[in-house]
N, C-alpha and C positions, 0 to 999 in steps of 0.2 A: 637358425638365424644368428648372425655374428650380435655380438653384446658390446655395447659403447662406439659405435657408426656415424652414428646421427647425432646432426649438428644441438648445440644446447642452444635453446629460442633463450634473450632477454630480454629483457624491458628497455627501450630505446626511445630517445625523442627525433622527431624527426624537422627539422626547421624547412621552410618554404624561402629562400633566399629573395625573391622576387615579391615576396607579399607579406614577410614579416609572419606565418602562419606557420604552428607549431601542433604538434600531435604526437601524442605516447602510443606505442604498439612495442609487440613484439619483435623483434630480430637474430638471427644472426649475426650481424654488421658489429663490431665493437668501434669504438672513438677513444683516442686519450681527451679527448672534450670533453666537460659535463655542462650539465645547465641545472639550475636548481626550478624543480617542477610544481605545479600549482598544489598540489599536496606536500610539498615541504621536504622529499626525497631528491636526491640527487641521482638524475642520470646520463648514461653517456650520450652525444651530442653530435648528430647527422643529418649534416648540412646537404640540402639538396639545390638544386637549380628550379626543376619545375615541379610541383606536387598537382593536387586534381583541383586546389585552391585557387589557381592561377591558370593550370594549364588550358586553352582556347573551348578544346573541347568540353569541358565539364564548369565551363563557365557562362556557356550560350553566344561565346562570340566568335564560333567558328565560320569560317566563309568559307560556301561552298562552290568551289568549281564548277565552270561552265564548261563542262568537256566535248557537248552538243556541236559547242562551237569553232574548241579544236578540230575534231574530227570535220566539220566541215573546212575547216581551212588548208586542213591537211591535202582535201580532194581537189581543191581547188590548187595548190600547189601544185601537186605531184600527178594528178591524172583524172582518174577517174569522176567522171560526172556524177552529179547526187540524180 
């Protein structure tokens, strides 16, 4: 197995842009941004658009498609009787 390959995991914050929500994990990802964190350490600083804070699905305000009623519109269009 080759030696020094794999990527080095750090401690990263990760912001929620749309909801002001923030969380420390591991990454990859580096930032010349920091943010100083609820423990008093400074870490680098990655800025997202949507996290699971926000995002539709994992907030229960997902709406779900009526595709029933595509595909009947579709028949109804194009040919085929139901």
């Amino acid at each position: 197995m080759k030696a020094d390959i794999h990527p080095k995991y750090n401690a990263v914050v990760f912001q929620d842009l749309s909801s002001d929500f923030s969380f420390l994990t591991r990454s990859t990802l580096s930032s010349k941004e920091t943010i100083k964190w609820e423990d008093g350490e400074t870490y680098p600083l990655i800025k997202v658009e949507v996290s699971s804070h926000s995002h539709p699905f994992y907030t229960g305000k997902h709406k779900v498609m009526d595709s029933g009623g595509r595909i009947d519109k579709f028949r109804r269009r194009f040919g085929k009787p139901a």
